[in-house]
FIKOL-965367 format. One record per residue (C-alpha): residue number from 0; residue in three letters; x, y, z. Coordinates in steps of 0.02 Angstrom, whole numbers, always signed. Layout:
N
   num   residuo     east    north       up
   NUM       Ala        X        Y        Z
...
//
This chain:
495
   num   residuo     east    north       up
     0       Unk      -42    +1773     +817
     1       Unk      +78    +1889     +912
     2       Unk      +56    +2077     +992
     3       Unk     +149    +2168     +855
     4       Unk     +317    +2241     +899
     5       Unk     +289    +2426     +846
     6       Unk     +147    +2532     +774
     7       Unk     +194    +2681     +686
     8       Unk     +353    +2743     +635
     9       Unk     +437    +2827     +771
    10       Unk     +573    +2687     +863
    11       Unk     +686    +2691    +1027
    12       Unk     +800    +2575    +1088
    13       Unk     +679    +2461    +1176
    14       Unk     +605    +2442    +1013
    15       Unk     +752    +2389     +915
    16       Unk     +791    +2269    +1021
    17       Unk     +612    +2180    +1026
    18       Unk     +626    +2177     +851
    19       Unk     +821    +2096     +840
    20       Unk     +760    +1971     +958
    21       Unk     +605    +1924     +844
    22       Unk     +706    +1938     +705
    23       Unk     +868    +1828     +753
    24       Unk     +758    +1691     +824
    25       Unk     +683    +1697     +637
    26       Unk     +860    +1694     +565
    27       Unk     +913    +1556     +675
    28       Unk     +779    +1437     +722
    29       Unk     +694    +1449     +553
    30       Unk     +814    +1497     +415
    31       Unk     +955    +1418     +538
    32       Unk    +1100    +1530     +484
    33       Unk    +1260    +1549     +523
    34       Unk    +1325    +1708     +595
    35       Unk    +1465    +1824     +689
    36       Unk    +1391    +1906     +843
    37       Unk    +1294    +2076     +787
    38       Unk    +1345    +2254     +871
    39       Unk    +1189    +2366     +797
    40       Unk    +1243    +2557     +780
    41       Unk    +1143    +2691     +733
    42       Unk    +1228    +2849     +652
    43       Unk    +1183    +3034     +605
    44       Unk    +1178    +3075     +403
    45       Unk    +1330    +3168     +451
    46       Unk    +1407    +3012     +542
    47       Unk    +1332    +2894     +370
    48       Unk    +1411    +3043     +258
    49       Unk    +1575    +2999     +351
    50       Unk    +1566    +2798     +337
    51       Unk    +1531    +2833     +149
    52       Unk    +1692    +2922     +122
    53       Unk    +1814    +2792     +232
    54       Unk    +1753    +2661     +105
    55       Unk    +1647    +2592     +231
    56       Unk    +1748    +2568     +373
    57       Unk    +1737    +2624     +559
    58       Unk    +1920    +2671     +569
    59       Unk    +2037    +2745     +435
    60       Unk    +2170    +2831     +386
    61       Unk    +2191    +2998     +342
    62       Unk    +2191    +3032     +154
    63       Unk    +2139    +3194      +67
    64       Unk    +2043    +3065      -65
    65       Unk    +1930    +3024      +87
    66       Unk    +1899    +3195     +111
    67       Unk    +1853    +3237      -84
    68       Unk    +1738    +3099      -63
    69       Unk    +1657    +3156      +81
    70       Unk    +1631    +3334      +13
    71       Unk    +1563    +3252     -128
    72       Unk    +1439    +3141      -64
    73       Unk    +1377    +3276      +61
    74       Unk    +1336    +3396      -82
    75       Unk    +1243    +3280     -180
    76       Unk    +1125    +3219      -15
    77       Unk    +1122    +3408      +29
    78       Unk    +1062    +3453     -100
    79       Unk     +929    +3335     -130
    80       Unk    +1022    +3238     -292
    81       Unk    +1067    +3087     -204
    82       Unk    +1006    +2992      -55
    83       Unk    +1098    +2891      +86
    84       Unk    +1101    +2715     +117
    85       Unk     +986    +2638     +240
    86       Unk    +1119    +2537     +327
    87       Unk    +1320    +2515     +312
    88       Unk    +1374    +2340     +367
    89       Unk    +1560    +2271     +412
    90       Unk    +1645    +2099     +373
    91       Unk    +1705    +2083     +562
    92       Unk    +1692    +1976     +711
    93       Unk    +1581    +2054     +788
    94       Unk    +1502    +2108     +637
    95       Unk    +1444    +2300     +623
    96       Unk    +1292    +2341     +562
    97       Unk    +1256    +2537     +555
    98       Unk    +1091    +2598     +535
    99       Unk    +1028    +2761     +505
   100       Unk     +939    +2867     +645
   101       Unk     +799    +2927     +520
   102       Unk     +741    +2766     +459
   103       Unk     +570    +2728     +498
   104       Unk     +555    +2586     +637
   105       Unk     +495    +2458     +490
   106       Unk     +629    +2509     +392
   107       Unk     +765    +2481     +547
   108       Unk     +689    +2317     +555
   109       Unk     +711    +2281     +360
   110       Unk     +908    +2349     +377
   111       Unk     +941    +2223     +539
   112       Unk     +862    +2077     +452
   113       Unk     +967    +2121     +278
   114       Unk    +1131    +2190     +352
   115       Unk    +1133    +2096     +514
   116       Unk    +1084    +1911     +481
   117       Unk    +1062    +1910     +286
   118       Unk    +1265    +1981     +246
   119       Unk    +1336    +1933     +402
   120       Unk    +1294    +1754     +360
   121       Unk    +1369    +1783     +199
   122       Unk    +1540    +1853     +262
   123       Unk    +1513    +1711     +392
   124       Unk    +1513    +1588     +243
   125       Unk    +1557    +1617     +108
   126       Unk    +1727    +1511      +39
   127       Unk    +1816    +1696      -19
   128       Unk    +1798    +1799     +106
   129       Unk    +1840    +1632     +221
   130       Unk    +2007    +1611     +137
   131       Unk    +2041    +1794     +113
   132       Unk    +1989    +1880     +238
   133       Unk    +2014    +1886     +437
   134       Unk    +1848    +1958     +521
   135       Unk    +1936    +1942     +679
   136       Unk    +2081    +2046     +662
   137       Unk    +2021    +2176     +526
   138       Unk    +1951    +2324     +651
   139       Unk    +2135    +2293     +749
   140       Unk    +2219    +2297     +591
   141       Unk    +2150    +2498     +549
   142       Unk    +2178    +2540     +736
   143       Unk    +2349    +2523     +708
   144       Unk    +2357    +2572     +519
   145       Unk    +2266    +2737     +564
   146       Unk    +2408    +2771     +724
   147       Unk    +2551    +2707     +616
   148       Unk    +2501    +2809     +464
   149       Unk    +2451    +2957     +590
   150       Unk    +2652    +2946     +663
   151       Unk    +2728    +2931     +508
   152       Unk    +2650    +3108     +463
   153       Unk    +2719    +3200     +611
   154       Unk    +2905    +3120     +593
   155       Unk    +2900    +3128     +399
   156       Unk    +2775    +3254     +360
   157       Unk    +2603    +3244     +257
   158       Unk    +2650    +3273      +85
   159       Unk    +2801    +3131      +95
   160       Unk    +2661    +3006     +144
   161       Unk    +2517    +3075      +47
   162       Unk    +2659    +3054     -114
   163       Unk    +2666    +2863      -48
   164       Unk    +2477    +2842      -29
   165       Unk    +2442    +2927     -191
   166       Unk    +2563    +2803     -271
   167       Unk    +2495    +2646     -189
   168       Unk    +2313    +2686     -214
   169       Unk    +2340    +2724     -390
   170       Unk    +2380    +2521     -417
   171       Unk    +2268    +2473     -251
   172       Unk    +2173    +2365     -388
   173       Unk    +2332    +2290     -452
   174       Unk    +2382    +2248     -272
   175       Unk    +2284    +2078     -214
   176       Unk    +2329    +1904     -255
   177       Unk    +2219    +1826     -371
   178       Unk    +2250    +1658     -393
   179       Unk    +2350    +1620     -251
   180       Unk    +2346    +1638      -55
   181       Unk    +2450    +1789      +11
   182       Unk    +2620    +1716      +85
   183       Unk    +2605    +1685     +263
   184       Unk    +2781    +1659     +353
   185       Unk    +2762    +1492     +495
   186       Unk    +2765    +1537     +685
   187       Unk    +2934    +1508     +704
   188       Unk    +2988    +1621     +555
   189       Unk    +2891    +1756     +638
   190       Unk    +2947    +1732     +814
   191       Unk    +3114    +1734     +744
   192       Unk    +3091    +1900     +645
   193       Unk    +3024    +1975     +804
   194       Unk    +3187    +1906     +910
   195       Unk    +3313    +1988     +771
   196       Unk    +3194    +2154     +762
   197       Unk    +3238    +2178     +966
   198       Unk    +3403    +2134     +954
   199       Unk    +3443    +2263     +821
   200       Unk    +3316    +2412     +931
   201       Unk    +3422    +2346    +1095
   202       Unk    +3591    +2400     +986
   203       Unk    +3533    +2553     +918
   204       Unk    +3462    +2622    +1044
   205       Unk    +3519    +2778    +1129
   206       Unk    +3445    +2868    +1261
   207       Unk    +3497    +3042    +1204
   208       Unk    +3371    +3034    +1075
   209       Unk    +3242    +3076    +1196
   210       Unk    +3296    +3250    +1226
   211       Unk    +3268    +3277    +1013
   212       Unk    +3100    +3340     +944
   213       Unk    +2981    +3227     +873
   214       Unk    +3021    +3273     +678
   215       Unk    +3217    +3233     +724
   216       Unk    +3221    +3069     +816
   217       Unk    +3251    +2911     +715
   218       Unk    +3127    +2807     +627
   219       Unk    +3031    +2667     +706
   220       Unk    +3113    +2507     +663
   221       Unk    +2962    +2410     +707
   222       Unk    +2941    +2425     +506
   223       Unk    +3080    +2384     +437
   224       Unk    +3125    +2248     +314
   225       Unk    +3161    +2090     +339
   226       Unk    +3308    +2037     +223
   227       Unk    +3234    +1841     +224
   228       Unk    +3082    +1918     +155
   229       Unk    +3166    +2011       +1
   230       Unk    +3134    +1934     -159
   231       Unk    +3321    +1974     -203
   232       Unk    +3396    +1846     -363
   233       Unk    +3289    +1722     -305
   234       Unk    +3082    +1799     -315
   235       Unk    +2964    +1693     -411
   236       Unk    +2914    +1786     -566
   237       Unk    +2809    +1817     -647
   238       Unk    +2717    +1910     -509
   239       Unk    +2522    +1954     -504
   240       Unk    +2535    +2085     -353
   241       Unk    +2618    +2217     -402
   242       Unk    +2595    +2310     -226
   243       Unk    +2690    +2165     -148
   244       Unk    +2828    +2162     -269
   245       Unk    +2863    +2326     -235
   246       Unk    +2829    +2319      -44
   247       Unk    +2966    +2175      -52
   248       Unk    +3092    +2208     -176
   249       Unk    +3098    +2414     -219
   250       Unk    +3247    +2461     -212
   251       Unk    +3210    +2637     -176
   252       Unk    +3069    +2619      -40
   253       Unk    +3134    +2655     +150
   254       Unk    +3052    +2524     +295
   255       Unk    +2906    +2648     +345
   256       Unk    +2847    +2670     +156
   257       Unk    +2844    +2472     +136
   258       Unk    +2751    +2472     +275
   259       Unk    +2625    +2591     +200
   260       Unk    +2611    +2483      +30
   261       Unk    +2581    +2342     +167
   262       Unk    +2433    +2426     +244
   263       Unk    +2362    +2478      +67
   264       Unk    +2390    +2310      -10
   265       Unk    +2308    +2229     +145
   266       Unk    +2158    +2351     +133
   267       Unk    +2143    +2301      -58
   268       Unk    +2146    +2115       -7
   269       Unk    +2009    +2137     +131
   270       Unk    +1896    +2203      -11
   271       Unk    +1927    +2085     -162
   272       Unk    +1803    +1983     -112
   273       Unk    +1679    +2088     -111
   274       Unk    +1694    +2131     -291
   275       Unk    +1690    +1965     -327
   276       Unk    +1509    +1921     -237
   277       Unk    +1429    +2093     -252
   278       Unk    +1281    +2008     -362
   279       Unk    +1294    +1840     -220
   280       Unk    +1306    +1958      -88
   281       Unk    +1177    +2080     -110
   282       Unk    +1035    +1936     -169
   283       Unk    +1073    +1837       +2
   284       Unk    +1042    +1983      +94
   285       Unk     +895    +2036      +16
   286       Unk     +822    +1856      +16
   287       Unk     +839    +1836     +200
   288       Unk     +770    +2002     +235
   289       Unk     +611    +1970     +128
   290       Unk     +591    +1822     +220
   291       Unk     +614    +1860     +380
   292       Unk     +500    +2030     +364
   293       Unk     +352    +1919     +282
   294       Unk     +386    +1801     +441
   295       Unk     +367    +1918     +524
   296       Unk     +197    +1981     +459
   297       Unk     +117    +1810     +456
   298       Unk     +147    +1790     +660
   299       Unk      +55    +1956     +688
   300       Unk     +217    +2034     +755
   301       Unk     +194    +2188     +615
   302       Unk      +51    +2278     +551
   303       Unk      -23    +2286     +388
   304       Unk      +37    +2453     +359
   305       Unk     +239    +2415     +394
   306       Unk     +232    +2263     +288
   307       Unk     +160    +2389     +145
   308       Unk     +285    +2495     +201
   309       Unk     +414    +2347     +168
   310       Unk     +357    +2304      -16
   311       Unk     +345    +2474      -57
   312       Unk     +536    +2479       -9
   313       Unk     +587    +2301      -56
   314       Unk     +520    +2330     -251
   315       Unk     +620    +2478     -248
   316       Unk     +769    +2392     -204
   317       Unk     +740    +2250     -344
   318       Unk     +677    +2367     -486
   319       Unk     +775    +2345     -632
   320       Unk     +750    +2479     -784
   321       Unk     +728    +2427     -959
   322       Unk     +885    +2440    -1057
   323       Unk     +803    +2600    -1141
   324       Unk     +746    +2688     -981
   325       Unk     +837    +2844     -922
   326       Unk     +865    +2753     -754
   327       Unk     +971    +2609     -857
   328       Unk    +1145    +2592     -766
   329       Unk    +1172    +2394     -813
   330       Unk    +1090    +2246     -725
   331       Unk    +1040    +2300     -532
   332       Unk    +1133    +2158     -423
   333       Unk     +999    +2166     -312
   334       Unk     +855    +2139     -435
   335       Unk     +979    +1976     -514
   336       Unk    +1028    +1912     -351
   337       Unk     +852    +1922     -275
   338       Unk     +782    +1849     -433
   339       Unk     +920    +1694     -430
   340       Unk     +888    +1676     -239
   341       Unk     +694    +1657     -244
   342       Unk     +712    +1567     -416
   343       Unk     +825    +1438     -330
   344       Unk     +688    +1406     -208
   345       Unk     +545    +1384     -310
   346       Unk     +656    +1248     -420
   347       Unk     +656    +1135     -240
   348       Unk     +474    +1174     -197
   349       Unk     +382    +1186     -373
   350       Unk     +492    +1126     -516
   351       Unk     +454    +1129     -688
   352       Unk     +506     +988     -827
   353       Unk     +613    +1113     -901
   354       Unk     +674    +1146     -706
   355       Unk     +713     +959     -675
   356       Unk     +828     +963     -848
   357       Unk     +927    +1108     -785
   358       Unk     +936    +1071     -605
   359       Unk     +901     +883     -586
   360       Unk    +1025     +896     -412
   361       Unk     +898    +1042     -309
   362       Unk     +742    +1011     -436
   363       Unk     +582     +944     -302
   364       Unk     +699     +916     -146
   365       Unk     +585    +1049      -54
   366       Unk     +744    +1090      +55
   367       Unk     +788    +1287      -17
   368       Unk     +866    +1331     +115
   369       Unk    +1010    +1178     +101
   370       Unk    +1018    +1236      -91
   371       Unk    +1040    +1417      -49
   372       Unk    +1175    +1383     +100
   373       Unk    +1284    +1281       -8
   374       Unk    +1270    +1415     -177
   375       Unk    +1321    +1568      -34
   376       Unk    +1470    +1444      +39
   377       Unk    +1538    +1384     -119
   378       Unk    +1520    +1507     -272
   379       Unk    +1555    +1683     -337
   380       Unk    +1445    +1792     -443
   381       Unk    +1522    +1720     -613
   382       Unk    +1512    +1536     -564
   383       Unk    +1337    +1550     -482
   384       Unk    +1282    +1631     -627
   385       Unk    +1346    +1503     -741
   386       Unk    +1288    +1374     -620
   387       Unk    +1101    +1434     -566
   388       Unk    +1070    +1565     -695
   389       Unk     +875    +1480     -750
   390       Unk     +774    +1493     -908
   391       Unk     +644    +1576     -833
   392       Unk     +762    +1706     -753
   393       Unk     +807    +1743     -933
   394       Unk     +652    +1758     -969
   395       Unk     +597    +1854     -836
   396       Unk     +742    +1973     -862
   397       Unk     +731    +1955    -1063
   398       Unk     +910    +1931    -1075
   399       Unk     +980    +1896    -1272
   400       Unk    +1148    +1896    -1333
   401       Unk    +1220    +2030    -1431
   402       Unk    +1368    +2020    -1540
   403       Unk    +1470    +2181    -1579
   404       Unk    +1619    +2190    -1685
   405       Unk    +1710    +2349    -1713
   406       Unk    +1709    +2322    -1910
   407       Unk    +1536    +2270    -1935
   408       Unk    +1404    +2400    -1979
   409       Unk    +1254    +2341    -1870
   410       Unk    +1262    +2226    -1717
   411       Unk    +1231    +2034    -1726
   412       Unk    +1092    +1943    -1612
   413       Unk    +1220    +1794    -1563
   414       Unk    +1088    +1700    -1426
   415       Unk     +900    +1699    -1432
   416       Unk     +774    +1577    -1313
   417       Unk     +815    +1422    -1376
   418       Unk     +890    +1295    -1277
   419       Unk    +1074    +1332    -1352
   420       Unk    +1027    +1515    -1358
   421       Unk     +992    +1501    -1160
   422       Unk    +1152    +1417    -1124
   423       Unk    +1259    +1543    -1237
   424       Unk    +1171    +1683    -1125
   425       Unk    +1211    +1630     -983
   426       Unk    +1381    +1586    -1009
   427       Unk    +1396    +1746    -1084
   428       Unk    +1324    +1853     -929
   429       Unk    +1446    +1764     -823
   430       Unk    +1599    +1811     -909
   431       Unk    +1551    +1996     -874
   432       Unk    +1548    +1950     -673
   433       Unk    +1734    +1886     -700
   434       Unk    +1828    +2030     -623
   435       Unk    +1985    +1964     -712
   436       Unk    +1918    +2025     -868
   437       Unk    +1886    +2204     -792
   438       Unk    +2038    +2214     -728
   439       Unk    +2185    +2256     -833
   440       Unk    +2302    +2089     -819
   441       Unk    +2485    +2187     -791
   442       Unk    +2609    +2067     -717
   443       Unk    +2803    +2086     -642
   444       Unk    +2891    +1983     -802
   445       Unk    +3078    +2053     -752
   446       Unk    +3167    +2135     -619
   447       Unk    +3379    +2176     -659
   448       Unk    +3409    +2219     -480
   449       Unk    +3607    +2176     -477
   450       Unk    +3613    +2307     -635
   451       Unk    +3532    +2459     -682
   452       Unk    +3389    +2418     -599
   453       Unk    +3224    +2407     -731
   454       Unk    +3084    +2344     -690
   455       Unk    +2987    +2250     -841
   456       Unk    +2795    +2243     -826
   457       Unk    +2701    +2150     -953
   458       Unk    +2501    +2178     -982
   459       Unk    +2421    +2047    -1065
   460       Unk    +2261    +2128    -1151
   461       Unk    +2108    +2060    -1166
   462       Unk    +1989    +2059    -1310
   463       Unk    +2167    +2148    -1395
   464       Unk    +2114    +2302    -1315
   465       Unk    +2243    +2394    -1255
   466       Unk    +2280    +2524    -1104
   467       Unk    +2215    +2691    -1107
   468       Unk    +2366    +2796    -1137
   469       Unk    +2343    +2963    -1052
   470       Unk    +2283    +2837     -892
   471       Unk    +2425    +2737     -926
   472       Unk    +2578    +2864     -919
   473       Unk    +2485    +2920     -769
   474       Unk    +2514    +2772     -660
   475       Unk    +2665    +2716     -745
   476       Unk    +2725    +2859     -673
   477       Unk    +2664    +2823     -489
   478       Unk    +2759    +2642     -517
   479       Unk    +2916    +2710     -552
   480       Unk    +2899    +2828     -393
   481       Unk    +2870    +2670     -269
   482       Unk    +3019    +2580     -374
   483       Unk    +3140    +2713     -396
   484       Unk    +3199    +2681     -586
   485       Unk    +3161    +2652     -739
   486       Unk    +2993    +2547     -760
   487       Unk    +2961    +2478     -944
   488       Unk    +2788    +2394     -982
   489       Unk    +2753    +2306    -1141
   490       Unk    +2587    +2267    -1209
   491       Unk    +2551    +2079    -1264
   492       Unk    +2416    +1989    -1360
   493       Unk    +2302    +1886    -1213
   494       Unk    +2137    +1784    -1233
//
């Protein structure tokens, strides 16, 4: 049994750094995971407040939607209807954890273990955020979309890029591949792109623009188009990204606004995967961190009363209301993903008959931790839910389907707990993880860009329900801005 590492729940510096040392040789000797270097920050409400309204990230462009958020969110903590998160962690090499200065020392200890081992493993990992994401370039990436953005203000003025931003946000969700990997020109392409780009600012180049103000001297051609890029009569429709259509083929869109739908789409790419593994996500996290904080406990490095402190917290966290309590938002990722993750272990270590039917590949091999790894590297919340999803979790959770037709009268139970009853349910529950089905499926079908110019959009509807129309005309209207002319979308029966 150890000294323990704090007592009370005042912290400094020294402190935190005991504990990240006790708590990453946990993470990597024990758990042996897999992570980016950690840099630990810890922020003022005011600074949290801040993080909260630039989606997260430490660097960000100026938007007034950031602002309305922040305004928001600061009204609600101040005045007492909302509280902030105990930690804000970043997908990037190294990865950023931020904690909060008024956490408790147990609590600062809970956030490292969760943010900084438990999610950075997981963005370490995981096969989507592998294939679309670069941790490594992402905090120079906003660096330079914050200055660019910043420039184009003073030489264009704020409402002419605030009209672009508006537009591009408006179909930010529309704006990520899908089922493809973003085009990625070779070396050589690029080099050669670079070569032309110099040539061309060698030729244009005048010194007597120097002696012009800011707002009158030419725009940076570090941005402009390249005409081998275009999608001209030869683009490959039909096209998923809408943002990237329009960043390569609008015909009304000058190089500095293309590069703005670039940043934007980029942004939207960086974060699809995290809609896709918020249940995934959010259960790893909490896993490791309720393993690492009970490790902790059993080598005498805390005291009784922070590992109280911890459950007290961690049941929070998990707590999932009954469909009929006030507190009901939907299924609590935590409280699923927790509840899959220890499930998952107690299938290798104490199986069940009905465990070794379901799971005969993990069922008694006693080696969770190999399960867990290879469910974080290789799934998604709808195919680990279709995958893992147990009985007993169904039980546990007493999860039934429901079947609800607009016609009928009275609601149909479709899936009780019965072994067909259990598949249909989770089957079911997985579907509603599919972000594909949340979001709405509109698609470049047509392009006349030799005539007058249309743009076609089809939206294939799911379930035959179609758009909203007030939200509809609304963001049609922000497509034909970015395009310039006449945008047409037609509605079409889907699954």
């Amino acid at each position: 049994m150890g000294k323990p590492l704090f007592e009370g729940a005042e912290w400094d510096f020294q402190t935190l750094d005991r504990a990240l040392k006790a708590i990453e040789d946990i993470a990597l000797n024990e758990l042996k995971l897999d992570i980016y270097p950690n840099q630990i920050e810890v922020i003022s409400s005011e600074q949290m407040l801040d993080a909260y309204s630039s989606l997260g990230m430490p660097l960000m462009y100026n938007h007034w939607s950031f602002g309305k958020l922040f305004a928001r969110e600061e009204t609600m903590y101040r005045a007492g209807y909302s509280a902030l998160a105990y930690e804000i962690v970043i997908n990037s090499n190294p990865c950023i954890s931020y904690l909060l200065e008024e956490n408790t020392m147990t609590m600062q200890a809970l956030v490292m273990a969760h943010a900084a081992f438990g999610h950075n493993h997981f963005f370490k990992n995981n096969y989507l955020f592998r294939q679309w994401t670069n941790a490594d370039g992402i905090l120079d990436y906003l660096a330079f979309a914050k200055r660019y953005i910043s420039a184009c203000e003073e030489r264009y003025g704020r409402g002419e890029v605030e009209a672009i931003l508006d537009s591009a946000h408006a179909i930010m969700d529309q704006g990520v591949f899908r089922y493809r990997r973003p085009p990625r020109p070779s070396k050589e392409r690029v080099a050669e792109k670079h070569r032309k780009r110099a040539e061309y600012e060698d030729e244009a180049y005048n010194d007597l623009w120097r002696t012009l103000p800011a707002s009158l001297q030419p725009p940076v051609t570090t941005a402009s188009p390249d005409p081998d890029d275009e999608g001209g009569p030869d683009m490959k429709l039909p096209e998923e990204n809408l943002l990237y259509f329009l960043e390569k083929n609008s015909p009304a869109l000058k190089p500095w606004q293309r590069e703005m739908l670039r940043i934007v789409r980029n942004l939207a790419q960086y974060f699809y995967p995290q809609r896709q593994t918020k249940v995934m996500n959010e259960g790893c996290a909490t896993f490791v961190h309720f393993t690492i904080m009970n490790a902790l406990f059993d080598r005498g490095l805390i005291t009784d009363g922070s590992i109280f402190e911890f459950l007290h917290s961690h049941t929070s966290v998990i707590f999932q209301p009954d469909f009929d309590d006030r507190r009901y938002y939907g299924i609590n990722p935590y409280a699923l993903g927790y509840a899959m993750m220890a499930d998952i272990r107690r299938i290798c270590e104490n199986p069940t008959e009905e465990d070794r039917d379901w799971f005969p590949h993990i069922a008694g091999t006693g080696d969770f931790m190999a399960a867990l790894k290879e469910a974080w590297a290789n799934y998604r919340d709808e195919s680990f839910i279709e995958q893992f999803l147990s009985p007993k979790v169904m039980r546990d959770f007493r999860l039934f389907g429901l079947h609800d037709k607009a016609d009928d009268a009275a609601y149909k139970v479709s899936a009780i707990h019965n072994e067909p009853g259990y598949r249909k349910v989770r089957a079911t529950l997985a579907r509603q993880y599919d972000v594909g089905t949340a979001d709405p499926n509109i698609q470049v079908v047509g392009a006349n860009l030799r005539g007058d110019r249309k743009l076609l959009l089809e939206h294939r509807m799911h379930r035959a329900i179609p758009l909203q129309h007030n939200a509809k005309e609304l963001v049609m209207a922000h497509i034909e801005r970015l395009w310039g002319h006449e945008v047409e979308l037609t509605e079409v029966a889907g699954e």
